[in-house]
Biopython code that builds the backbone (N, CA, C, O; Angstrom):
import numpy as np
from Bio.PDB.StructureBuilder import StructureBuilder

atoms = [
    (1, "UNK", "N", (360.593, -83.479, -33.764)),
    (1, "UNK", "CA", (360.944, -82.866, -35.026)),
    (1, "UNK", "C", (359.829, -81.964, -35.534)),
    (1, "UNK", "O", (360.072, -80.910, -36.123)),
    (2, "UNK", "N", (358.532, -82.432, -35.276)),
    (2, "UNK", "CA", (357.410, -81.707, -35.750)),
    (2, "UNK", "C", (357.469, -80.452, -34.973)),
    (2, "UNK", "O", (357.210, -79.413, -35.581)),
    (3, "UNK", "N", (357.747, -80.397, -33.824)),
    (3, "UNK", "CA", (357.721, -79.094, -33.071)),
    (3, "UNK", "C", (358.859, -77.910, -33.677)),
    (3, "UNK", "O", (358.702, -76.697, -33.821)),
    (4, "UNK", "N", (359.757, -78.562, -33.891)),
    (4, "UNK", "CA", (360.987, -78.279, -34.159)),
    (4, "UNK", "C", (360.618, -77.322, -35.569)),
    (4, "UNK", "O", (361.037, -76.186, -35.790)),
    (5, "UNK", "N", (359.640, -78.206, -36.504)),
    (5, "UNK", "CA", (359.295, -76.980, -37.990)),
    (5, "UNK", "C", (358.429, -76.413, -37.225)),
    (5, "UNK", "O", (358.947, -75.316, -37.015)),
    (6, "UNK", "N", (357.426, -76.440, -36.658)),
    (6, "UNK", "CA", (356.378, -75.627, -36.376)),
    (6, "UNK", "C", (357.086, -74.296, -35.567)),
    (6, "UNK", "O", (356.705, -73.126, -35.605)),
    (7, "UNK", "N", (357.907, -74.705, -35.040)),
    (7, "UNK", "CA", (358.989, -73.721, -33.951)),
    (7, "UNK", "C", (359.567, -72.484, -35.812)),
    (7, "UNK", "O", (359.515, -71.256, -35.888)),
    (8, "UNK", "N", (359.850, -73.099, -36.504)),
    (8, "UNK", "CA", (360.622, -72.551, -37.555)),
    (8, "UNK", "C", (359.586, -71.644, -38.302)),
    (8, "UNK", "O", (359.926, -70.547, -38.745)),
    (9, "UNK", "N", (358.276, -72.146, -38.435)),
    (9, "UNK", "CA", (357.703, -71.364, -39.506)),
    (9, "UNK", "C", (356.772, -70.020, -38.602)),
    (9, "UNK", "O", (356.121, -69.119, -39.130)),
    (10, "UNK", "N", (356.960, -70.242, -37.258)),
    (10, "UNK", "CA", (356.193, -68.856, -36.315)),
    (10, "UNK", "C", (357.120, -67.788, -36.482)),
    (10, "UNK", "O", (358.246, -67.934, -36.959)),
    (11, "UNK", "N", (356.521, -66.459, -35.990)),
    (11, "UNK", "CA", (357.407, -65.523, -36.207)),
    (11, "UNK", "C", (357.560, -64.723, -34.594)),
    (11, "UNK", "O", (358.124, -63.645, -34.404)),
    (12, "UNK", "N", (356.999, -65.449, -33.713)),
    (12, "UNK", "CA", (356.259, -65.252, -32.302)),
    (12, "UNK", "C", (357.677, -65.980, -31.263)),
    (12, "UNK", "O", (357.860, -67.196, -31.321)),
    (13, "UNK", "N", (358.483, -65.191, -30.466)),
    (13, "UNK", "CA", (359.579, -66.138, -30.293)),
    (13, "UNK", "C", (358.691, -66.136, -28.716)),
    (13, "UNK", "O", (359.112, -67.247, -28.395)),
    (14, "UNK", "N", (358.090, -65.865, -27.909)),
    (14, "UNK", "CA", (357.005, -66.675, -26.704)),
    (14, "UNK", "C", (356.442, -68.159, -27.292)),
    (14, "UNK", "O", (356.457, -69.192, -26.624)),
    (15, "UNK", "N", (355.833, -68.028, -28.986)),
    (15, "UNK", "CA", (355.390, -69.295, -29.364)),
    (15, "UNK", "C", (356.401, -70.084, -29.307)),
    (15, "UNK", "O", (356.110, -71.148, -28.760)),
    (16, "UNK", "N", (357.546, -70.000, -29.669)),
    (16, "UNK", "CA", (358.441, -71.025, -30.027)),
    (16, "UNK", "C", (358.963, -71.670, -28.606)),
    (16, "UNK", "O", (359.172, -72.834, -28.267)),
    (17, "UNK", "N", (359.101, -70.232, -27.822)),
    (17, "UNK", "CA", (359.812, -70.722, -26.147)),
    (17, "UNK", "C", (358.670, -71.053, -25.745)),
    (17, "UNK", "O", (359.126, -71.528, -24.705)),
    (18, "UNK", "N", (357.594, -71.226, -25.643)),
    (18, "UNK", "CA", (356.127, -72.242, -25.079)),
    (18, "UNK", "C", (356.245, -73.623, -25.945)),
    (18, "UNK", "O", (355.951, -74.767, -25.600)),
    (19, "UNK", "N", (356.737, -73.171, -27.103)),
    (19, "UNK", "CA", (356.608, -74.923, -27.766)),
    (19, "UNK", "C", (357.509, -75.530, -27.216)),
    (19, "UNK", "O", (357.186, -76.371, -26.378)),
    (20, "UNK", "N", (358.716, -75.336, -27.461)),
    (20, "UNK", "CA", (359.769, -76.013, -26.543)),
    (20, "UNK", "C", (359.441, -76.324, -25.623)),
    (20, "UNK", "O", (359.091, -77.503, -25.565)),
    (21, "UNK", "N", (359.358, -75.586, -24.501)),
    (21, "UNK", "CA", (358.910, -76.172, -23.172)),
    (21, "UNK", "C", (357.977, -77.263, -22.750)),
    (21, "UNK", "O", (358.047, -78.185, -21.937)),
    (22, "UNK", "N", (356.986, -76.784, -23.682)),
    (22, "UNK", "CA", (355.760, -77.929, -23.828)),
    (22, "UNK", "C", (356.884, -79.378, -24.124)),
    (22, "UNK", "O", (357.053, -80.376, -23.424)),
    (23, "UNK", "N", (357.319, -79.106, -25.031)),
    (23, "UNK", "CA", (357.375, -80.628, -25.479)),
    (23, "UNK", "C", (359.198, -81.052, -25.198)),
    (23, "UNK", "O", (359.938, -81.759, -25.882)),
    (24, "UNK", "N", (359.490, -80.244, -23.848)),
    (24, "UNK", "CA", (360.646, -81.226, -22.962)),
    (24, "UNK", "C", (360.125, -81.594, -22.327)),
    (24, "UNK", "O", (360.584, -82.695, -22.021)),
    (25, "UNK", "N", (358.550, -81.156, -21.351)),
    (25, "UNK", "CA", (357.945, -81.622, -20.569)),
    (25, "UNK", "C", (357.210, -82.921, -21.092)),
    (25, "UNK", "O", (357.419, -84.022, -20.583)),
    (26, "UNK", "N", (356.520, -82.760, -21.920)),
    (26, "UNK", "CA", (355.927, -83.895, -22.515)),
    (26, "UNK", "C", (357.135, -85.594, -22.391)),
    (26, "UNK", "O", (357.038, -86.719, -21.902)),
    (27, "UNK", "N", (358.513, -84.523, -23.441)),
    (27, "UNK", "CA", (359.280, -85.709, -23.410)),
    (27, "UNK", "C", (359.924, -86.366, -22.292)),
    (27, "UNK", "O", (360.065, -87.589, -22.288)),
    (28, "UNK", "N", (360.333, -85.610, -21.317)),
    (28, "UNK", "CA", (360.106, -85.953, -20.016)),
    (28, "UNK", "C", (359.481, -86.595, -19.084)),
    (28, "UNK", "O", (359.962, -87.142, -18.092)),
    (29, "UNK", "N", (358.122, -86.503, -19.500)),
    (29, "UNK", "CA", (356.930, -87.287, -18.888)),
    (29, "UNK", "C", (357.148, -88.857, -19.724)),
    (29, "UNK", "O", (357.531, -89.855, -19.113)),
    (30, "UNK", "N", (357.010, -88.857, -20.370)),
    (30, "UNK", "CA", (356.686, -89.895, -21.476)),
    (30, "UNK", "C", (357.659, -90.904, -21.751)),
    (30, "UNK", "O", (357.422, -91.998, -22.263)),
    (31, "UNK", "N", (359.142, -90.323, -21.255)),
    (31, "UNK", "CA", (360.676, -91.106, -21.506)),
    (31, "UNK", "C", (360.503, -92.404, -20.648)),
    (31, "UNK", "O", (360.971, -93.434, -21.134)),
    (32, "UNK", "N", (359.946, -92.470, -19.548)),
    (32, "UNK", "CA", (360.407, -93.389, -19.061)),
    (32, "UNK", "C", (359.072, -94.483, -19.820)),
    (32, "UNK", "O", (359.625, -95.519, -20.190)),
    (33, "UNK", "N", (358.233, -94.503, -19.991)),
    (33, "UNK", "CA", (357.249, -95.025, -20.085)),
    (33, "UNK", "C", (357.769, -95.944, -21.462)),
    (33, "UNK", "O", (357.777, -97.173, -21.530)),
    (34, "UNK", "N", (358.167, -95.045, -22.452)),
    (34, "UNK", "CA", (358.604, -95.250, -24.098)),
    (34, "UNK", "C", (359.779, -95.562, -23.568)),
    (34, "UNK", "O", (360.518, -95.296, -24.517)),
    (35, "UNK", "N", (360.627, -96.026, -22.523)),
    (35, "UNK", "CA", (361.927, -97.014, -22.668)),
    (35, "UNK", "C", (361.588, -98.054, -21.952)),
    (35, "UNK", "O", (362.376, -98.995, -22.039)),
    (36, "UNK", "N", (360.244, -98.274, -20.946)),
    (36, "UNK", "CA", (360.090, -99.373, -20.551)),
    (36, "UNK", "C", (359.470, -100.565, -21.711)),
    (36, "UNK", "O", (359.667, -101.771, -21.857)),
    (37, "UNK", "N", (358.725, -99.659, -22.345)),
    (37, "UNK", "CA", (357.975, -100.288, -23.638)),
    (37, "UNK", "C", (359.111, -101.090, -24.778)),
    (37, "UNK", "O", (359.000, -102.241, -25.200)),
    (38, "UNK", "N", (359.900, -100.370, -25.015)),
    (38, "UNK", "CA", (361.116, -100.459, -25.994)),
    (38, "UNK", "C", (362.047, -101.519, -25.394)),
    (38, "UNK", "O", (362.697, -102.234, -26.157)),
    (39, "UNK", "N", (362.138, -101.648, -24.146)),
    (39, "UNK", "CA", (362.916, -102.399, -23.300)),
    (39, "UNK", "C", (362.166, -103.915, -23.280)),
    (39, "UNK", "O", (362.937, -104.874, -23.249)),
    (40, "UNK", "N", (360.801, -104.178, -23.295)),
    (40, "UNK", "CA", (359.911, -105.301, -22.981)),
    (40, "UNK", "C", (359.654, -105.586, -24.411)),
    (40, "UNK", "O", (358.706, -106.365, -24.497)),
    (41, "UNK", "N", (360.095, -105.282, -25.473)),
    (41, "UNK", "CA", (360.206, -105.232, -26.746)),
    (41, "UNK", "C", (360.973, -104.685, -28.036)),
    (41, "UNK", "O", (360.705, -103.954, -28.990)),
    (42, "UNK", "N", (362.514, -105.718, -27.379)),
    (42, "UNK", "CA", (363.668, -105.260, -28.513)),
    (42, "UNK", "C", (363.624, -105.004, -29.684)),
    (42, "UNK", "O", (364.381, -104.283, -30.334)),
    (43, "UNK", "N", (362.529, -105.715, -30.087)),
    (43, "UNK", "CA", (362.262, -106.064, -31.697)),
    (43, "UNK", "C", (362.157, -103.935, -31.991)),
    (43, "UNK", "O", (362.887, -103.319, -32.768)),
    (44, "UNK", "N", (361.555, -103.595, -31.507)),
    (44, "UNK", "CA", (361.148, -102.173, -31.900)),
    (44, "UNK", "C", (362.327, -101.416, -32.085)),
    (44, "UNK", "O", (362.328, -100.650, -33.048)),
    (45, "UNK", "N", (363.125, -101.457, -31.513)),
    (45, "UNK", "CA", (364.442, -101.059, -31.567)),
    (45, "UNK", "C", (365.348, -101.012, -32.839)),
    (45, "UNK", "O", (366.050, -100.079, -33.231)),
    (46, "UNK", "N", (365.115, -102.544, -33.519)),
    (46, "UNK", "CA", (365.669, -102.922, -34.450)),
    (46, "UNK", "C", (364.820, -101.825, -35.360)),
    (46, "UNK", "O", (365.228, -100.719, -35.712)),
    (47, "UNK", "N", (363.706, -102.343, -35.607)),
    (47, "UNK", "CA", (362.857, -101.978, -36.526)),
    (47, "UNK", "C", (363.255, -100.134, -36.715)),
    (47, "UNK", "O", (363.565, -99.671, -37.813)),
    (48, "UNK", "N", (363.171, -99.316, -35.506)),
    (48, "UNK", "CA", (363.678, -97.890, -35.615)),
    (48, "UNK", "C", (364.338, -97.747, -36.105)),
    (48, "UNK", "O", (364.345, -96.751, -36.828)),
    (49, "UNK", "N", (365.501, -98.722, -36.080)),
    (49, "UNK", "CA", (366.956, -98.674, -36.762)),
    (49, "UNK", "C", (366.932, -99.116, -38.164)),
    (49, "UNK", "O", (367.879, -98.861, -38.908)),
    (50, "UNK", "N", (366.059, -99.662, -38.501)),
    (50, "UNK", "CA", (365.922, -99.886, -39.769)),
    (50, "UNK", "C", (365.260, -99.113, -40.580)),
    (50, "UNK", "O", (365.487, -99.038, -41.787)),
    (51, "UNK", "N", (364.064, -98.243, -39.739)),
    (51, "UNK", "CA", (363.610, -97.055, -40.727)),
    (51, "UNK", "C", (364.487, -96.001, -40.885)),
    (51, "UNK", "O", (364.393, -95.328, -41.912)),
    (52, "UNK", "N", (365.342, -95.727, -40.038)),
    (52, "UNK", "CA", (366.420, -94.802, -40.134)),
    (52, "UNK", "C", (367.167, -95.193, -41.557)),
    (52, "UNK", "O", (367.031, -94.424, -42.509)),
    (53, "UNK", "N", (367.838, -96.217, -41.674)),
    (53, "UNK", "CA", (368.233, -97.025, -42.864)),
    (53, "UNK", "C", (367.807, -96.390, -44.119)),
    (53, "UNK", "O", (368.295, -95.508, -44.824)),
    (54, "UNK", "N", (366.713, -97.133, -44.183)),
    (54, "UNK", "CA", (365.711, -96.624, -45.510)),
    (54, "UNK", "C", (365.319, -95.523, -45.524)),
    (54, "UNK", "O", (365.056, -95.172, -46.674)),
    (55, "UNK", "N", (365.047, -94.374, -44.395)),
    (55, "UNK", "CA", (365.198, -92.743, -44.839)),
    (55, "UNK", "C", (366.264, -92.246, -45.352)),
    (55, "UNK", "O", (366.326, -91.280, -46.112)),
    (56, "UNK", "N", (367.616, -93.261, -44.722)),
    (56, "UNK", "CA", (368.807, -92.269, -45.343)),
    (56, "UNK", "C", (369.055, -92.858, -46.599)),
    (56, "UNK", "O", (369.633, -92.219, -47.479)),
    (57, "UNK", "N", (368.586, -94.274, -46.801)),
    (57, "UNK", "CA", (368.722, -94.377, -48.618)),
    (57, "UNK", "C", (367.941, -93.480, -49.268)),
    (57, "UNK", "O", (368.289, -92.602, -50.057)),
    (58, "UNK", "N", (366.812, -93.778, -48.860)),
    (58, "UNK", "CA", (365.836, -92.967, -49.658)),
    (58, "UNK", "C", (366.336, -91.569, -50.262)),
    (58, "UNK", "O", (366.601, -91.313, -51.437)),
    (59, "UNK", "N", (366.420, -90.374, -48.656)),
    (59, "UNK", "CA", (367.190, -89.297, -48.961)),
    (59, "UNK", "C", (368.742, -89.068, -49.591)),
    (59, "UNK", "O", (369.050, -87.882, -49.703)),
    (60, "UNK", "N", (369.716, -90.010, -49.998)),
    (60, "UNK", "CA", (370.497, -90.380, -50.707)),
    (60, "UNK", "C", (370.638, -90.850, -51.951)),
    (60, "UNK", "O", (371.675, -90.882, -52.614)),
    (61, "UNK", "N", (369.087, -91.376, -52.386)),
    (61, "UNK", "CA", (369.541, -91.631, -53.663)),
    (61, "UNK", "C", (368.532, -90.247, -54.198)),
    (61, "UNK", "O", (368.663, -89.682, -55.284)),
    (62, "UNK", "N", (367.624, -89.931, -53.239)),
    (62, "UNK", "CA", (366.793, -88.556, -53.993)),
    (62, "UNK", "C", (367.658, -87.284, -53.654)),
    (62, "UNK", "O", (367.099, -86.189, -53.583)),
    (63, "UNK", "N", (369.350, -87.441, -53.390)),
    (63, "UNK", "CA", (369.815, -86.347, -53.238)),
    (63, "UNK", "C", (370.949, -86.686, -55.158)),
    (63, "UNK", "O", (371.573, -85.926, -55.899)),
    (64, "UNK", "N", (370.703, -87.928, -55.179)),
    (64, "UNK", "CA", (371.634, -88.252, -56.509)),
    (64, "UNK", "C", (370.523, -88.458, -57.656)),
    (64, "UNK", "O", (370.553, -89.381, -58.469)),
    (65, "UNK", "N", (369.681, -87.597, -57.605)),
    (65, "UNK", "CA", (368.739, -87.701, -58.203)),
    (65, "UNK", "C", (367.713, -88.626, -58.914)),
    (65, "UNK", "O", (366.990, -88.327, -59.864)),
    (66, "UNK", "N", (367.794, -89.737, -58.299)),
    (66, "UNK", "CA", (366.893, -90.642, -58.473)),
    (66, "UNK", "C", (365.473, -90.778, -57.603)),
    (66, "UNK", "O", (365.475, -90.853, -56.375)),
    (67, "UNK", "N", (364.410, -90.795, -58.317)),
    (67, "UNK", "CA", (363.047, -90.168, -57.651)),
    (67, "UNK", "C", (362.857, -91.652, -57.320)),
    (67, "UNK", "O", (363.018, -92.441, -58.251)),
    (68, "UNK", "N", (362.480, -92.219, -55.895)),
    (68, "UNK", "CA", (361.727, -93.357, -55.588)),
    (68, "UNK", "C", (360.579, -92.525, -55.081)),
    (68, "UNK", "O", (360.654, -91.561, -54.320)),
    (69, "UNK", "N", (359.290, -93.159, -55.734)),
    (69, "UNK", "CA", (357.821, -92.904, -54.912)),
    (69, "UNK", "C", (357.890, -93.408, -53.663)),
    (69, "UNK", "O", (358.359, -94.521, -53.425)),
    (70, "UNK", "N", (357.254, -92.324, -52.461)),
    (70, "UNK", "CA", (357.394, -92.334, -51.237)),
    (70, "UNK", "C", (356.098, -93.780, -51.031)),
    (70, "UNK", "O", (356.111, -94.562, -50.080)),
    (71, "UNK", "N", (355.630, -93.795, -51.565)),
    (71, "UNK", "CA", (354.238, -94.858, -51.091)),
    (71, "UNK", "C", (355.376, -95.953, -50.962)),
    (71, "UNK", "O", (355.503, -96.518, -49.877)),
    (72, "UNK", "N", (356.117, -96.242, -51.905)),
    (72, "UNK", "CA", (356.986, -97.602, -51.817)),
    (72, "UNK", "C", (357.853, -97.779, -50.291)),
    (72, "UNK", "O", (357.929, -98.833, -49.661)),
    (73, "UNK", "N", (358.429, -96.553, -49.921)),
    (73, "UNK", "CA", (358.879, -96.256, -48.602)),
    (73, "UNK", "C", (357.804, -96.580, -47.516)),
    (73, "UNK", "O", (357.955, -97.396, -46.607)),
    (74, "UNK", "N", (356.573, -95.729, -47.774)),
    (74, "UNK", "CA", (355.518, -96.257, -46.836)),
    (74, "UNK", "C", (354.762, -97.503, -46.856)),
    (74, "UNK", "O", (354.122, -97.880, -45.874)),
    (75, "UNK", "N", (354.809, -98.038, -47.759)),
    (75, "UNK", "CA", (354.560, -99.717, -47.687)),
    (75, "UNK", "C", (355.814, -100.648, -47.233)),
    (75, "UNK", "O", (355.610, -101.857, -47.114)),
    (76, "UNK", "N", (357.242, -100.059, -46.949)),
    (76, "UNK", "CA", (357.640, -101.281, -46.202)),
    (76, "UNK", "C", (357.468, -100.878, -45.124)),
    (76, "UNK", "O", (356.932, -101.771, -44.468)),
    (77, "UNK", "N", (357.660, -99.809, -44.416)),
    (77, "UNK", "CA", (357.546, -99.332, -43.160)),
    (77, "UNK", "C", (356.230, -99.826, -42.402)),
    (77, "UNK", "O", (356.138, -100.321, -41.279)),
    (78, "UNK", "N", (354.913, -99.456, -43.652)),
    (78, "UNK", "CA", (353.604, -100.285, -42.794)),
    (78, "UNK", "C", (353.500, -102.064, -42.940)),
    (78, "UNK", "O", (352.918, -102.824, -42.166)),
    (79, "UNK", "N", (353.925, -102.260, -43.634)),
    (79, "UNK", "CA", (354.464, -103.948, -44.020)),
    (79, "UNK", "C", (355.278, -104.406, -42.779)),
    (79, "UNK", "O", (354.908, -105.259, -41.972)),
    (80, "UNK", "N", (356.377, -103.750, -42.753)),
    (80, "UNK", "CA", (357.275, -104.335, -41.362)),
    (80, "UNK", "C", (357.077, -103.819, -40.346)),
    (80, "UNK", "O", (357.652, -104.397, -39.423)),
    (81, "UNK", "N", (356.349, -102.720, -39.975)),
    (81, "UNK", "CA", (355.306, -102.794, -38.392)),
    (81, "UNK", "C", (354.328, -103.586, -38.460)),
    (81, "UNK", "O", (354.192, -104.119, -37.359)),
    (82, "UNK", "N", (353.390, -104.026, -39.366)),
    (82, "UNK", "CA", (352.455, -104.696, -39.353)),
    (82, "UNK", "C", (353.367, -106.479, -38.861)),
    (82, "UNK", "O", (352.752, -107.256, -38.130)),
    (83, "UNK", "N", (354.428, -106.755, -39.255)),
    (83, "UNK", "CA", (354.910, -107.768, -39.025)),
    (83, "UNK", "C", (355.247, -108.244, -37.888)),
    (83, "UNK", "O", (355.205, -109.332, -37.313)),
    (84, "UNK", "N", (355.658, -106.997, -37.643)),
    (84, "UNK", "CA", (356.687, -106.836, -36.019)),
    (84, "UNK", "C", (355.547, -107.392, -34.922)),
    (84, "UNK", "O", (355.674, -108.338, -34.144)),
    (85, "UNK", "N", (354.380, -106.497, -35.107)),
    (85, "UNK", "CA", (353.095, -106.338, -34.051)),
    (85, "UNK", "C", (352.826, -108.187, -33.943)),
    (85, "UNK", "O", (352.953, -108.841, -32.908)),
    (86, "UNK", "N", (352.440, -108.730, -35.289)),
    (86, "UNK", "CA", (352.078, -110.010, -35.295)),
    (86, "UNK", "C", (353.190, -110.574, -34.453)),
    (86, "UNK", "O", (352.841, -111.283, -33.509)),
    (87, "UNK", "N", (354.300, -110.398, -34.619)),
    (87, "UNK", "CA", (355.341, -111.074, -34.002)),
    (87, "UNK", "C", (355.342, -110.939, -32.459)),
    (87, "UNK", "O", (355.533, -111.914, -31.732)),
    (88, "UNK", "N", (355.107, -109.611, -31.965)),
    (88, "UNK", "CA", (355.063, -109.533, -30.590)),
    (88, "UNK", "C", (354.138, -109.830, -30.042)),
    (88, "UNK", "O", (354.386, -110.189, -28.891)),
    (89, "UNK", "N", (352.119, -109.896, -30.572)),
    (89, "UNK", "CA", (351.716, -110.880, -30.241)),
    (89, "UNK", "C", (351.441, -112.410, -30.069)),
    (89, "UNK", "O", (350.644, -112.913, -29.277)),
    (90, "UNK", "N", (352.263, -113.062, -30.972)),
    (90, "UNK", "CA", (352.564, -114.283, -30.909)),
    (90, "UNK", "C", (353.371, -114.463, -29.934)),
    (90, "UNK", "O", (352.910, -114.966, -28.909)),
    (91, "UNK", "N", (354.589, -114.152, -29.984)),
    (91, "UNK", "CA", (355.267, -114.699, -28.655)),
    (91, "UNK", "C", (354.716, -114.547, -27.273)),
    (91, "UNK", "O", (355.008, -115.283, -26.330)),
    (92, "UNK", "N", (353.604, -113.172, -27.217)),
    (92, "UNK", "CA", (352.811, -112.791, -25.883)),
    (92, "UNK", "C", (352.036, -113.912, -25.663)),
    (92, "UNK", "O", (351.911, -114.412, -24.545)),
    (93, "UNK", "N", (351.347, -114.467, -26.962)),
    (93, "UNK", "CA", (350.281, -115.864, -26.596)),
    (93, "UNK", "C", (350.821, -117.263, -26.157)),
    (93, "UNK", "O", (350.416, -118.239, -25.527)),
    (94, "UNK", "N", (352.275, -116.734, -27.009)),
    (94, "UNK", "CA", (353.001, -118.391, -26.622)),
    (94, "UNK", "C", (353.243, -118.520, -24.831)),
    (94, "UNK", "O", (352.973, -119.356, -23.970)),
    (95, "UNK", "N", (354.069, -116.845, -24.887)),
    (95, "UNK", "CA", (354.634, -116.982, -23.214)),
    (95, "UNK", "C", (353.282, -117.228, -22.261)),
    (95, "UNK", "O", (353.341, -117.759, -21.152)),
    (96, "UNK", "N", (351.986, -116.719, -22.924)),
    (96, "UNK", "CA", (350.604, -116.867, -21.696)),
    (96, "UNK", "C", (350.305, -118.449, -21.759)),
    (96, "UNK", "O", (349.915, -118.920, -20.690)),
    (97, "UNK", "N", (350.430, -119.373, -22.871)),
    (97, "UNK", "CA", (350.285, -120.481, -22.905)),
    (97, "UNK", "C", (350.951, -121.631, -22.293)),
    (97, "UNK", "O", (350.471, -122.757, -22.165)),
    (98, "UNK", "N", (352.384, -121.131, -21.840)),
    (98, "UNK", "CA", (354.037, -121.375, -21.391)),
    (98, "UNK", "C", (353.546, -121.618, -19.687)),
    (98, "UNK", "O", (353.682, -122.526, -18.868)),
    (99, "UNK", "N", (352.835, -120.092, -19.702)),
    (99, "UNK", "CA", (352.712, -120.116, -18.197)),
    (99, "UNK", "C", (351.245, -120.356, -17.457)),
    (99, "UNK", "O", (350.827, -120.099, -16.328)),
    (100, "UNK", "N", (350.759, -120.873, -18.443)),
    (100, "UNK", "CA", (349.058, -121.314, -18.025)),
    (100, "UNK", "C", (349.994, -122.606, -17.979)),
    (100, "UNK", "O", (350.866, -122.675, -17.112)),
    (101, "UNK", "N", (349.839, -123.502, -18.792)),
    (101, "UNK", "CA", (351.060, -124.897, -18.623)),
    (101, "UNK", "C", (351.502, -125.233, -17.350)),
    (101, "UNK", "O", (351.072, -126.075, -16.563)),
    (102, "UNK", "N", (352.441, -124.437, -17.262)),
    (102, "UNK", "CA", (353.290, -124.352, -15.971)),
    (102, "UNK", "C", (352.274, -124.642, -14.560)),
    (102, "UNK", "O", (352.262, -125.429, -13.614)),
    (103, "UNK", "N", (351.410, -123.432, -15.086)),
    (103, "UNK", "CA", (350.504, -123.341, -13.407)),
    (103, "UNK", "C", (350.093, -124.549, -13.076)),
    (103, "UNK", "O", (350.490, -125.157, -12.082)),
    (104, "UNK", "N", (348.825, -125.193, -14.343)),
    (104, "UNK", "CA", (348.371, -126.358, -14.340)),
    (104, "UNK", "C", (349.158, -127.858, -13.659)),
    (104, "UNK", "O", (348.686, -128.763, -12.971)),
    (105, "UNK", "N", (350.590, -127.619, -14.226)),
    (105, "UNK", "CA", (351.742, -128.752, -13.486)),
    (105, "UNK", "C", (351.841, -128.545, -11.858)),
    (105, "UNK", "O", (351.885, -129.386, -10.960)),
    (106, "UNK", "N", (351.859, -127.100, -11.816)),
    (106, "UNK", "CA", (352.263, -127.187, -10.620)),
    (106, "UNK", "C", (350.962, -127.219, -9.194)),
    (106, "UNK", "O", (351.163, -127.377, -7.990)),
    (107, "UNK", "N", (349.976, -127.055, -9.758)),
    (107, "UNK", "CA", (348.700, -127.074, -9.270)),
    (107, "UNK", "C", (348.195, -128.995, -9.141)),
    (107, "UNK", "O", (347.453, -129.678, -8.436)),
    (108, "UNK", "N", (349.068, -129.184, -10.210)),
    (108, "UNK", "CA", (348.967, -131.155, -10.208)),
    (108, "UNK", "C", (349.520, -131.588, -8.826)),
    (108, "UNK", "O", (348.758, -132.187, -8.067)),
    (109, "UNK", "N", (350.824, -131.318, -8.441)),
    (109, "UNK", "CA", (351.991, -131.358, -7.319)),
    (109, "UNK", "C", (351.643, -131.258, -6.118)),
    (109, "UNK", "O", (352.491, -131.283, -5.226)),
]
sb = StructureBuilder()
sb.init_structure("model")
sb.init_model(0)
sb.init_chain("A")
sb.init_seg("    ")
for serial, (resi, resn, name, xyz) in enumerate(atoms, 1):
    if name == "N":
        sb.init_residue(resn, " ", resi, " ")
    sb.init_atom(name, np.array(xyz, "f"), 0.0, 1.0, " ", f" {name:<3s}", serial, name[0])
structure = sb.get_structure()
């Protein structure tokens, strides 16, 4: 999206067809990497889907003219990544603890 304004406010159409390009390649490079990640961690998924949520309230009720301060938007967003993270390292320590366990049993045998 950022490319996408920066593409809008040049007046250089080589800049804009170099930005593009740049950044299918980029996204290209990077896709598989950012769905293996997303894949080994559903929770993120949700969470995307939920900031989507709260942008389109947000931009919905500031299209019916009701002003919410954006900090309030950016404190749940850093509130519920900050949550998420704790969450996905906990279960990472539980599953390393799960399978240190395991080894130990089977190293008994």
């Amino acid at each position: 999206d950022s490319v996408l304004t920066a593409i809008g406010l040049v007046e250089n159409v080589w800049i804009m067809v170099d930005a593009i390009v740049v950044s299918i390649i980029v996204m290209l490079i990077s896709a598989e990497g950012v769905s293996q990640f997303i894949e080994k961690y559903p929770s993120l998924k949700t969470l995307g889907l939920c900031f989507l949520v709260l942008i389109g309230v947000f931009l919905t009720a500031d299209g019916f003219g009701l002003h919410i301060h954006k900090g309030y938007i950016y404190w749940a967003m850093g509130f519920s990544s900050i949550v998420i993270i704790l969450n996905i390292r906990q279960k990472e320590r539980e599953l390393a603890r799960t399978e240190k366990i395991h080894a130990e049993v089977e190293s008994r045998e």
